[in-house]
C-alpha positions as CSV (number, residue, x, y, z in Angstrom):
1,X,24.4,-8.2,-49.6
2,X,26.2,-9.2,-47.1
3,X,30.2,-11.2,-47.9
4,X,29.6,-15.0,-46.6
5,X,32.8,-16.0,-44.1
6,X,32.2,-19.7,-43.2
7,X,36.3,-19.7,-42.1
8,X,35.4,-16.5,-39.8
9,X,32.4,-18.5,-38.0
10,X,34.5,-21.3,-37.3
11,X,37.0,-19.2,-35.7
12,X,34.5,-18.0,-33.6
13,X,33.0,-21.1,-32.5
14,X,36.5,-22.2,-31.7
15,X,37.3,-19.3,-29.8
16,X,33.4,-19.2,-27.7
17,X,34.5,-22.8,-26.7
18,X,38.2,-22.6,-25.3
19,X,37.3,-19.3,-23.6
20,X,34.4,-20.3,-22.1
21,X,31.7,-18.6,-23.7
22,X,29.7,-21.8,-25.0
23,X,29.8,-25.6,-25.0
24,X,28.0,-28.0,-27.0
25,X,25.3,-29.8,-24.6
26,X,26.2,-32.9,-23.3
27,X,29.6,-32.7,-25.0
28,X,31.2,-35.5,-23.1
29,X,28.0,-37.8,-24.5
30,X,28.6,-36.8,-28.2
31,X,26.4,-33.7,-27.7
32,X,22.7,-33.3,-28.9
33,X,22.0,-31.4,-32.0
34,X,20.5,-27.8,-31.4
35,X,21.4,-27.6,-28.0
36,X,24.1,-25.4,-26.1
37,X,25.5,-24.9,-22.9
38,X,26.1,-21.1,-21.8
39,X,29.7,-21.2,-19.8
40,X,31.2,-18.6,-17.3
41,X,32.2,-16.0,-19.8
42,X,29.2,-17.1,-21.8
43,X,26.1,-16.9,-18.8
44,X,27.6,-13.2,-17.9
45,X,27.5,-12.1,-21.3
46,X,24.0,-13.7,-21.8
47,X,23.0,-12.3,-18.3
48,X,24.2,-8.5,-19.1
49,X,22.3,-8.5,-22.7
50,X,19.3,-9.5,-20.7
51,X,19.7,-6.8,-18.0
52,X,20.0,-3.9,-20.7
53,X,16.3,-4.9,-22.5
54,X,15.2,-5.1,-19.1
55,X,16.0,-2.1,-18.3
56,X,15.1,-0.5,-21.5
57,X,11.7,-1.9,-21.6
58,X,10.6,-1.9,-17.9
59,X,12.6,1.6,-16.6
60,X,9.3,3.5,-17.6
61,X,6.2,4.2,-16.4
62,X,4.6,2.7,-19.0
63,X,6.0,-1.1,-18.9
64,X,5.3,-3.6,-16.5
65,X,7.3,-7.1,-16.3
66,X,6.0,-10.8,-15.7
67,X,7.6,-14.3,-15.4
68,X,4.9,-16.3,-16.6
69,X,5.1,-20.2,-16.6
70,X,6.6,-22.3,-19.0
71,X,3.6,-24.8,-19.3
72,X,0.2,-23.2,-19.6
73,X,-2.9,-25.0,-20.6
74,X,-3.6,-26.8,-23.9
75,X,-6.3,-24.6,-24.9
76,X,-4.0,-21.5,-24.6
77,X,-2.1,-23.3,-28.1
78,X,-5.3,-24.0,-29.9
79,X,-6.2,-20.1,-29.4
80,X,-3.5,-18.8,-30.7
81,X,-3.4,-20.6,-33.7
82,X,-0.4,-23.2,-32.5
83,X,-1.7,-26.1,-32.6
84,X,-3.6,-26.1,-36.1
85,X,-0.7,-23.5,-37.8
86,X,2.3,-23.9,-36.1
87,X,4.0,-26.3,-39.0
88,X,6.8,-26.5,-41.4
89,X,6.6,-28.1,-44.7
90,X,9.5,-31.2,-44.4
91,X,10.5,-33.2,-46.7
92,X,12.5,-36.8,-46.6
93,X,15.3,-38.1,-48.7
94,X,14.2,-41.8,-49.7
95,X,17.8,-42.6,-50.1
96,X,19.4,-41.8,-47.2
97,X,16.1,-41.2,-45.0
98,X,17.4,-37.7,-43.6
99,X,14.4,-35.5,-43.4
100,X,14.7,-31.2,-44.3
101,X,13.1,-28.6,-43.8
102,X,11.6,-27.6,-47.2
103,X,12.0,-23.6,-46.5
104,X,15.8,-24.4,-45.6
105,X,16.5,-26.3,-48.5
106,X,15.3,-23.1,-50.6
107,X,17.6,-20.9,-48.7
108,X,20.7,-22.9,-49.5
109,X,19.6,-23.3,-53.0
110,X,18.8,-19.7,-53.3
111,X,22.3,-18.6,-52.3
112,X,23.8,-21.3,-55.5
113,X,21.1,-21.0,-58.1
114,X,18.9,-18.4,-58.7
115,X,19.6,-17.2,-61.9
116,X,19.2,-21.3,-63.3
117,X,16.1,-21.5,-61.5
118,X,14.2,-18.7,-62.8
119,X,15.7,-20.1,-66.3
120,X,14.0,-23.4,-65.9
121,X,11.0,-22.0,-64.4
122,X,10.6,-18.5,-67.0
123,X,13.5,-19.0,-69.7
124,X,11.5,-16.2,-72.1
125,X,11.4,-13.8,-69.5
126,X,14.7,-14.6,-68.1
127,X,16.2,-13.9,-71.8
128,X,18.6,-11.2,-72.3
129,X,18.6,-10.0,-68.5
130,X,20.6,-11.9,-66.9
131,X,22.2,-9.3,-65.3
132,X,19.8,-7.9,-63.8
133,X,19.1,-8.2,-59.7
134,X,16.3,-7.7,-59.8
135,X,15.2,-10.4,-62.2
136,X,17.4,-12.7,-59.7
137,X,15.8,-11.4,-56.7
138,X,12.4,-12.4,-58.4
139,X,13.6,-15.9,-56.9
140,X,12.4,-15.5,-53.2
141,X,9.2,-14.2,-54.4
142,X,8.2,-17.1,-56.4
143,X,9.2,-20.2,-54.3
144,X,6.4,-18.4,-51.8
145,X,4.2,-20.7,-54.1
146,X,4.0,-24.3,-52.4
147,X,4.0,-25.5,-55.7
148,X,6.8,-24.3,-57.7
149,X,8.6,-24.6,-54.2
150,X,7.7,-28.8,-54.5
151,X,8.6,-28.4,-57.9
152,X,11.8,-27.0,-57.2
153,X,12.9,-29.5,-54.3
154,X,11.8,-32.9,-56.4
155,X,13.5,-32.0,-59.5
156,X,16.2,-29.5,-59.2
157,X,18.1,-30.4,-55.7
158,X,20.2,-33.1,-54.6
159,X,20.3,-34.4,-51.4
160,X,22.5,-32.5,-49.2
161,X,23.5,-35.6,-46.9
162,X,23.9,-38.0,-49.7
163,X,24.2,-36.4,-52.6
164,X,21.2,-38.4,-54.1
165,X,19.2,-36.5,-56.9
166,X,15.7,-36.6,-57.6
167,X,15.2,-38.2,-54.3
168,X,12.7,-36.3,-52.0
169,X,9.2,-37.5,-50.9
170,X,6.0,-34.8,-51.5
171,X,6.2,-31.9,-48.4
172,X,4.6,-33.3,-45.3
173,X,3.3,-30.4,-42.7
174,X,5.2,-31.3,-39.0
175,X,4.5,-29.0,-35.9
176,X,7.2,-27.8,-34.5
177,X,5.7,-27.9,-30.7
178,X,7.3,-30.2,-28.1
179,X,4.7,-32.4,-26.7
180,X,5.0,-34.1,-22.9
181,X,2.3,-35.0,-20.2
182,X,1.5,-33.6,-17.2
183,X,0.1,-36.3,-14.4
184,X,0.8,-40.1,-14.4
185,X,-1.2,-41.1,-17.4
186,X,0.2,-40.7,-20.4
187,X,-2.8,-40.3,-22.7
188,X,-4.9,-37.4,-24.8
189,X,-5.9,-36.1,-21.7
190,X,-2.7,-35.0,-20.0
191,X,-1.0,-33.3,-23.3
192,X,0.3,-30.3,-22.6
193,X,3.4,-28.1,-24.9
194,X,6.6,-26.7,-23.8
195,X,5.9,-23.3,-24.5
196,X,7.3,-22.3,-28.6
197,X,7.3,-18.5,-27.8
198,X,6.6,-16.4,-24.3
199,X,4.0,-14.0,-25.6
200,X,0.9,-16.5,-24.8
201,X,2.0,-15.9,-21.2
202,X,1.5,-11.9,-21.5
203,X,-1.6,-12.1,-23.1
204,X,-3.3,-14.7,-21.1
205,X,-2.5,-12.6,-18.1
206,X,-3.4,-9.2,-19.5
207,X,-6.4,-8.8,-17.4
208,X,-4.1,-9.6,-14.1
209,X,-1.4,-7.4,-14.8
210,X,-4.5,-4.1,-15.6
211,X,-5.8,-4.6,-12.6
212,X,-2.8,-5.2,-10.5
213,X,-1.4,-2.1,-12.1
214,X,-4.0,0.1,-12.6
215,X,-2.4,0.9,-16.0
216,X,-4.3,2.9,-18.4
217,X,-3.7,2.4,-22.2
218,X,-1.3,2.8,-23.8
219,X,0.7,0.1,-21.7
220,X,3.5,-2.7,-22.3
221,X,3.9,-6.1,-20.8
222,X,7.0,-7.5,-20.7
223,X,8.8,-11.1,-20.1
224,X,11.9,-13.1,-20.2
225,X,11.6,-16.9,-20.4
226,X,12.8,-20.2,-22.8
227,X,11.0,-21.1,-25.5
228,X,11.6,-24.6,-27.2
229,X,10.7,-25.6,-30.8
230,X,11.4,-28.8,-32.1
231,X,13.6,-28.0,-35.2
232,X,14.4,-30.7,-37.8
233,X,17.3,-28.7,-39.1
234,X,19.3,-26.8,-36.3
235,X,21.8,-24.4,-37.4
236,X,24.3,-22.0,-37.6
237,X,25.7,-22.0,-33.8
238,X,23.5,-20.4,-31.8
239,X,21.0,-18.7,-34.8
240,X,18.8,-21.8,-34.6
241,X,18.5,-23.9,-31.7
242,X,15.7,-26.2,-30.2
243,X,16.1,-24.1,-27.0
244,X,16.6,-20.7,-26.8
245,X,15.6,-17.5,-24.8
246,X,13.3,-14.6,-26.0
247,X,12.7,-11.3,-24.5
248,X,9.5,-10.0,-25.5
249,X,7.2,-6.4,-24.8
250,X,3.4,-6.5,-25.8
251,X,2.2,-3.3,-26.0
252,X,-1.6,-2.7,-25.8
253,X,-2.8,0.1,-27.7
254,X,-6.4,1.9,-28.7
255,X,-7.0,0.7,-32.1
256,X,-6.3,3.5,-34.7
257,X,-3.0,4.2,-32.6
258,X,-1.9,1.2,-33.9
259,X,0.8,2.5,-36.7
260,X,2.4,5.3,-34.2
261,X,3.4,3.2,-32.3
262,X,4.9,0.7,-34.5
263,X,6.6,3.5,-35.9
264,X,7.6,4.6,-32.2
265,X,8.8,1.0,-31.4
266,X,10.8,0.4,-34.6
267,X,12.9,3.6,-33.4
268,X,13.6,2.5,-29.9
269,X,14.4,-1.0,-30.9
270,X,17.0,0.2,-33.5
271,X,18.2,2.7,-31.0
272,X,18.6,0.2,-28.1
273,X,21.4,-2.0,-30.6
274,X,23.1,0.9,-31.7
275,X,23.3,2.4,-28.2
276,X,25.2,-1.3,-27.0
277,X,27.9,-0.6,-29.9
278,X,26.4,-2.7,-33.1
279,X,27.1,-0.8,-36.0
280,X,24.4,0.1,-38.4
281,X,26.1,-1.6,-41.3
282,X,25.6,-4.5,-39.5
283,X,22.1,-3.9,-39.0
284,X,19.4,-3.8,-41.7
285,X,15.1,-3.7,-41.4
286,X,13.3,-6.5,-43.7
287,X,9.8,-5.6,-44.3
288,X,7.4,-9.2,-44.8
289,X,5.3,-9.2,-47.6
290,X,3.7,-12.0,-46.7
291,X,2.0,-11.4,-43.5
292,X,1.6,-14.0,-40.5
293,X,-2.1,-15.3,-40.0
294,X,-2.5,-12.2,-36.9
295,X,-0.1,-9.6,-38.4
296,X,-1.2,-5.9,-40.0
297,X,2.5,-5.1,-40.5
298,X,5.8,-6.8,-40.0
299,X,9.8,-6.0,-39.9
300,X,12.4,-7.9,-39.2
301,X,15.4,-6.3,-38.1
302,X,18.2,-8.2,-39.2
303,X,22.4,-8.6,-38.0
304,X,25.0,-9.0,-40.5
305,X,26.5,-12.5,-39.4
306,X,29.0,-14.4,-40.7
307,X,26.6,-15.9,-42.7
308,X,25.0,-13.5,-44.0
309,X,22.2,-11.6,-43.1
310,X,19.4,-13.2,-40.2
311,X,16.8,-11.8,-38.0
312,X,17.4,-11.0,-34.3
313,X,14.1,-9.2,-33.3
314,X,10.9,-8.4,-35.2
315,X,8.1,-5.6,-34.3
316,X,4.9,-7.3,-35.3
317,X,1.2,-5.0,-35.6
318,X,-1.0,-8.2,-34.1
319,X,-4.2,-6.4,-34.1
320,X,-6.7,-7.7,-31.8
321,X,-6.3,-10.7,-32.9
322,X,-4.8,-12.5,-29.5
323,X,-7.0,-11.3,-27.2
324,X,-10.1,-12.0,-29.3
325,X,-8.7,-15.1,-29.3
326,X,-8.5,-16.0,-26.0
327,X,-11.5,-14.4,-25.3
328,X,-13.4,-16.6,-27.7
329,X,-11.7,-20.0,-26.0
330,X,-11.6,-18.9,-22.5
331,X,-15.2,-17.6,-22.7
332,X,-13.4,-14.3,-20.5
333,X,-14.0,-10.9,-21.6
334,X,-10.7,-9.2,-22.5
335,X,-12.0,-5.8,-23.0
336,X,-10.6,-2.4,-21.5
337,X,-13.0,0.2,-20.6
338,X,-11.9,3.9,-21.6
339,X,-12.8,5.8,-19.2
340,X,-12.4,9.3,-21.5
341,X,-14.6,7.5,-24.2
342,X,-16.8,5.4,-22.0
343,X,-16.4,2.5,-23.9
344,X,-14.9,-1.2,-24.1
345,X,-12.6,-2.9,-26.9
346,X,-10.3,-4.9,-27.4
347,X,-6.9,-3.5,-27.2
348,X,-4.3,-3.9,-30.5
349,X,-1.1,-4.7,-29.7
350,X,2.5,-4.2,-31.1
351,X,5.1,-7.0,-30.4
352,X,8.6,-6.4,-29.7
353,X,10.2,-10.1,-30.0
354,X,13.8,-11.0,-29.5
355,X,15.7,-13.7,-29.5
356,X,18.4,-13.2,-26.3
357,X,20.3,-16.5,-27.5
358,X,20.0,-14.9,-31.4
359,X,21.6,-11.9,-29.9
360,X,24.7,-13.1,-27.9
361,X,25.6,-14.9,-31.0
362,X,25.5,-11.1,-32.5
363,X,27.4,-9.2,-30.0
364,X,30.4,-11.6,-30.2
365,X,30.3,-11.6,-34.0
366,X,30.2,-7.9,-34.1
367,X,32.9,-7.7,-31.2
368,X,35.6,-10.6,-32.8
369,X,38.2,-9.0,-34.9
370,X,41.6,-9.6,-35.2
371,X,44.3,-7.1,-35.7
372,X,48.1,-5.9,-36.2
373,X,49.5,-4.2,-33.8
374,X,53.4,-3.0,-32.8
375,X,55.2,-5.3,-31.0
376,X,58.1,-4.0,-28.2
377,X,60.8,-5.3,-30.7
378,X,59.8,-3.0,-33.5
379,X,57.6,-5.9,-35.2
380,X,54.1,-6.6,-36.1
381,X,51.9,-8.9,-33.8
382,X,48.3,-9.9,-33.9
383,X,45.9,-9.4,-31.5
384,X,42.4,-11.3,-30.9
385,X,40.0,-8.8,-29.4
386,X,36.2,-9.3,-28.6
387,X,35.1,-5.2,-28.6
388,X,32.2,-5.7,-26.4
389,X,30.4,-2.6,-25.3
390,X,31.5,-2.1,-21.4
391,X,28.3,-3.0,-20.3
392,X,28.0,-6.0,-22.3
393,X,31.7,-7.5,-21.5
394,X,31.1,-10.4,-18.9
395,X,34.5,-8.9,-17.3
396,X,34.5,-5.5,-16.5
397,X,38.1,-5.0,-15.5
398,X,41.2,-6.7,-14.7
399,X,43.5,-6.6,-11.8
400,X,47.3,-7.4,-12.7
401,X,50.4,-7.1,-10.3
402,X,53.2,-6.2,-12.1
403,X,55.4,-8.7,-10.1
404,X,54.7,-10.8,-7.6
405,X,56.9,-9.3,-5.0
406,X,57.3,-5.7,-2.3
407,X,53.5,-5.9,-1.7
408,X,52.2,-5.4,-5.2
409,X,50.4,-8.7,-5.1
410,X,48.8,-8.0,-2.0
411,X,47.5,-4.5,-2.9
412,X,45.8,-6.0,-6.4
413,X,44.3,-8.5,-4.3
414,X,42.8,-6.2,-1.7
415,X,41.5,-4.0,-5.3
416,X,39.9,-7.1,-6.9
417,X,38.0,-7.8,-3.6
418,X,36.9,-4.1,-3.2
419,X,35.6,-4.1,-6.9
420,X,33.9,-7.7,-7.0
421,X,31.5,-6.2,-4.9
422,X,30.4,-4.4,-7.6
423,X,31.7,-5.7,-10.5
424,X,32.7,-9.2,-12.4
425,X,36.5,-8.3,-12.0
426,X,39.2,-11.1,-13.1
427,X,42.3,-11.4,-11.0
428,X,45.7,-12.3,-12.8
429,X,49.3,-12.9,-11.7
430,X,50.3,-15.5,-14.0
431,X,53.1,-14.2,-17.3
432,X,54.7,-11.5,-18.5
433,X,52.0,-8.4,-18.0
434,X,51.3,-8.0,-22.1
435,X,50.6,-11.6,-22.4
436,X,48.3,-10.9,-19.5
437,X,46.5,-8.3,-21.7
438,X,46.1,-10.3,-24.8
439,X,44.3,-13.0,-22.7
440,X,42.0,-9.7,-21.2
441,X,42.0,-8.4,-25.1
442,X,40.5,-11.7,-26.1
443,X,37.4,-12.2,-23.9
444,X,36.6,-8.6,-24.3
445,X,37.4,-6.8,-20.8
446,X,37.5,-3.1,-21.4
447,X,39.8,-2.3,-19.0
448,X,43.1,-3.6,-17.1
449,X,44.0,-2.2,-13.8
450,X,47.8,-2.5,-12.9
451,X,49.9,-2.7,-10.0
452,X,53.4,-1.5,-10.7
453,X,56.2,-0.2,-8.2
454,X,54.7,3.7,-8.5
455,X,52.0,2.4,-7.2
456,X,53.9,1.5,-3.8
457,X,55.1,5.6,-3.8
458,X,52.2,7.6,-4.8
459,X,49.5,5.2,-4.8
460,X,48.0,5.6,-8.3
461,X,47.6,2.7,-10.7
462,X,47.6,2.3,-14.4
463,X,44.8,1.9,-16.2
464,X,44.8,0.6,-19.6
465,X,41.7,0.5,-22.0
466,X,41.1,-2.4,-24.7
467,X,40.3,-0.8,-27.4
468,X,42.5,2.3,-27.9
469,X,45.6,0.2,-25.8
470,X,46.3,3.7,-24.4
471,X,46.9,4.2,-20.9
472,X,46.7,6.6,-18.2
473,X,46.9,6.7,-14.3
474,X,44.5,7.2,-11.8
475,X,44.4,7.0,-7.8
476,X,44.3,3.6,-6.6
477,X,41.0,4.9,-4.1
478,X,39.2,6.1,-7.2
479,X,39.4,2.7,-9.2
480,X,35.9,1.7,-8.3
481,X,34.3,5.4,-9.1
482,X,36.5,5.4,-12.1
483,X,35.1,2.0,-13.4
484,X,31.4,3.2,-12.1
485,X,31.5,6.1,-14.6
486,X,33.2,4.1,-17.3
487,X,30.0,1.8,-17.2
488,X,26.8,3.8,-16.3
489,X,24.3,4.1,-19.0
């Protein structure tokens, strides 16, 4: 289990705002709960993670992409189960009126009192084992049951907001779709959803993406698009928001292939995260016990936050069940013809679902650190260093004159133009050149380029790399070549 750092998250939301990597919406308003604002360093950081899925997912022969629209029609959420199962148990506070998610309330309790819980609930079996984890872990198992869950909340927990005990109303079930209304009359008629997840928008267009494609099974459908979901209780930075980003791959398979290709799946996705620099101690797999309405099999693969452990992406078996779905409501056939068994199904389908937002919150947790380093005056100093994988960093590189003086100014100018043609380089004249680098070390760019007064006899320049802080020299033609090979896949 993973060490909690609350001080460490802080640091980090601190640090995301003053260097531009996120703002709270509206900020100059008050803000608005669950809602943030991507800035310059944030967007390119957001923008790159994006760019390597797409190019993991749709760099094959075997995965085609679509941007499908965020509104779709109302019957598409009553197909897929939305609109009847698409709730959260909440619960109000009749004190203080504030109104919780009943599954987050669990959580936070879960992490303060299991071992008093499982007393109150099972004190003979709880007897003499009190260490043991597993007996404590027993915990999230049981409050699956809506009522010892109920139980739980109306007798045991006080009102986080007001500190009120005993004060919660029975569970009420609230759907968690944002409703507006498309045309000028705002009745029944004109409902439609902002969108809670982007796979509707692959399956719905499964048919049009076959035939457009001539794709034979086994084939993937991938999309980037926002999502929205009306969250009560928003959370933890950027982990739970009202409106995020998902990157998603639906990949239609024969039934009976089903499990290889979960199996196949799981692999890449794991592969993908480790191949972009997380570590795997940071990473872990959940496996659901409890299944959603459409899933065979389930994972979660989870990131090692500040907070403790939360999902980024999970691999869902869906069966048949979206198409048949669709097909039933639509009154479309859906099926694929094999033409080496001459006969029509309905594809199964495995789900690859990420959250982008989910994982840009990752990628700068796993890249903050801070550390001691030697200082020019024989002391220790400490650095603030984001270790973003080069092709993740929103700045690739760094251009620094060494003085502002004998031309050096104007030849790291003419650099930083040369490479911004290919590259988001940062141009930087200002302090004493360390001081320069910290600021570089901070927002993660890998590498710093520098103009110094042998570059004005030989023509080479000094290239120093973030993470090691060594340096070495290279010709000032082969900067962009140099950075080009640094970066490539």
């Amino acid at each position: 289990m993973s060490k909690h750092q609350p001080d460490l998250m802080s640091t980090i939301v601190s640090l995301c705002k003053r260097r531009g990597f996120v703002f709270q919406s509206s900020e100059i308003y008050g803000g608005l709960n669950g809602c943030w604002d991507y800035g310059p360093l944030g967007v390119e950081l957001l923008n790159n993670l994006k760019q390597e899925w797409w190019r993991a997912m749709t760099l094959r022969a075997d995965v085609e992409g679509v941007d499908a629209a965020i509104l779709m029609h109302p019957k598409v959420w009553e197909a897929s189960g939305h609109v009847a199962n698409f709730t959260d148990p909440m619960v109000d506070c009749k004190s203080c009126k504030a109104r919780f998610r009943l599954d987050i309330l669990l959580e936070e309790l879960a992490l303060k009192a299991k071992k008093k819980i499982l007393r109150t609930l099972e004190p003979e079996a709880f007897a003499g084992r009190q260490q043991d984890s597993r007996v404590v872990d027993e915990f999230a198992r049981r409050i699956a049951d809506d009522e010892i869950a109920e139980k739980i909340i109306t007798t045991m927990v006080a009102c986080p907001n007001c500190g009120a005990g005993e004060s919660f109303t029975a569970a009420r079930q609230f759907n968690l779709m944002f409703k507006t209304h498309v045309g000028p009359l705002e009745d029944a008629s004109s409902v439609v959803y902002l969108r809670p997840e982007t796979a509707q928008g692959i399956f719905v267009n499964f048919f049009n993406v076959l035939n457009s494609t001539r794709q034979k099974l086994p084939f993937g459908i991938a999309q980037i698009g926002k999502a929205f979901r009306n969250e009560i209780n928003t959370k933890n930075f950027l982990f739970r928001t009202r409106e995020f980003e998902q990157m998603e791959m639906q990949f239609f398979v024969k039934p009976g292939d089903e499990d290889e290709w979960f199996e196949y799946w799981r692999e890449q996705r794991m592969n993908w995260f480790l191949n972009l620099g997380f570590s795997t101690n940071k990473l872990k797999w959940h496996q659901h016990d409890k299944l959603a309405h459409y899933a065979k099999a389930a994972y979660d693969l989870e990131f090692d936050f500040p907070f403790g452990f939360g999902e980024v992406e999970g691999i869902h078996s869906r069966t048949d069940f979206d198409l048949s779905r669709h097909e039933e409501f639509s009154g479309k056939t859906l099926k694929y013809f094999d033409d080496a068994s001459k006969e029509h199904y309905l594809p199964y389908v495995i789900e690859t679902s990420i959250g982008a937002s989910r994982t840009c919150m990752a990628a700068i947790c796993a890249a903050y650190a801070e550390e001691q380093i030697g200082a020019a005056d024989g002391k220790e100093e400490k650095r603030t260093v984001m270790h973003f994988h080069p092709r993740l960093a929103p700045m690739k590189a760094a251009v620094l004159p060494l003085v502002k003086r004998d031309g050096m100014d104007d030849i790291a100018r003419k650099l930083t133009a040369d490479l911004q043609r290919f590259f988001r380089v940062f141009y930087d004249e200002s302090g004493a050149v360390g001081r320069r680098y910290r600021r570089q070390d901070e927002i993660g760019t890998p590498y710093c380029l520098t103009i110094d007064s042998q570059t004005l006899e030989d023509n080479t320049i000094t290239v120093r790399e973030r993470d090691s802080m060594q340096q070495e020299r290279i010709g000032l033609d082969n900067a962009r070549n140099y950075l080009l090979d640094k970066l490539a896949p």
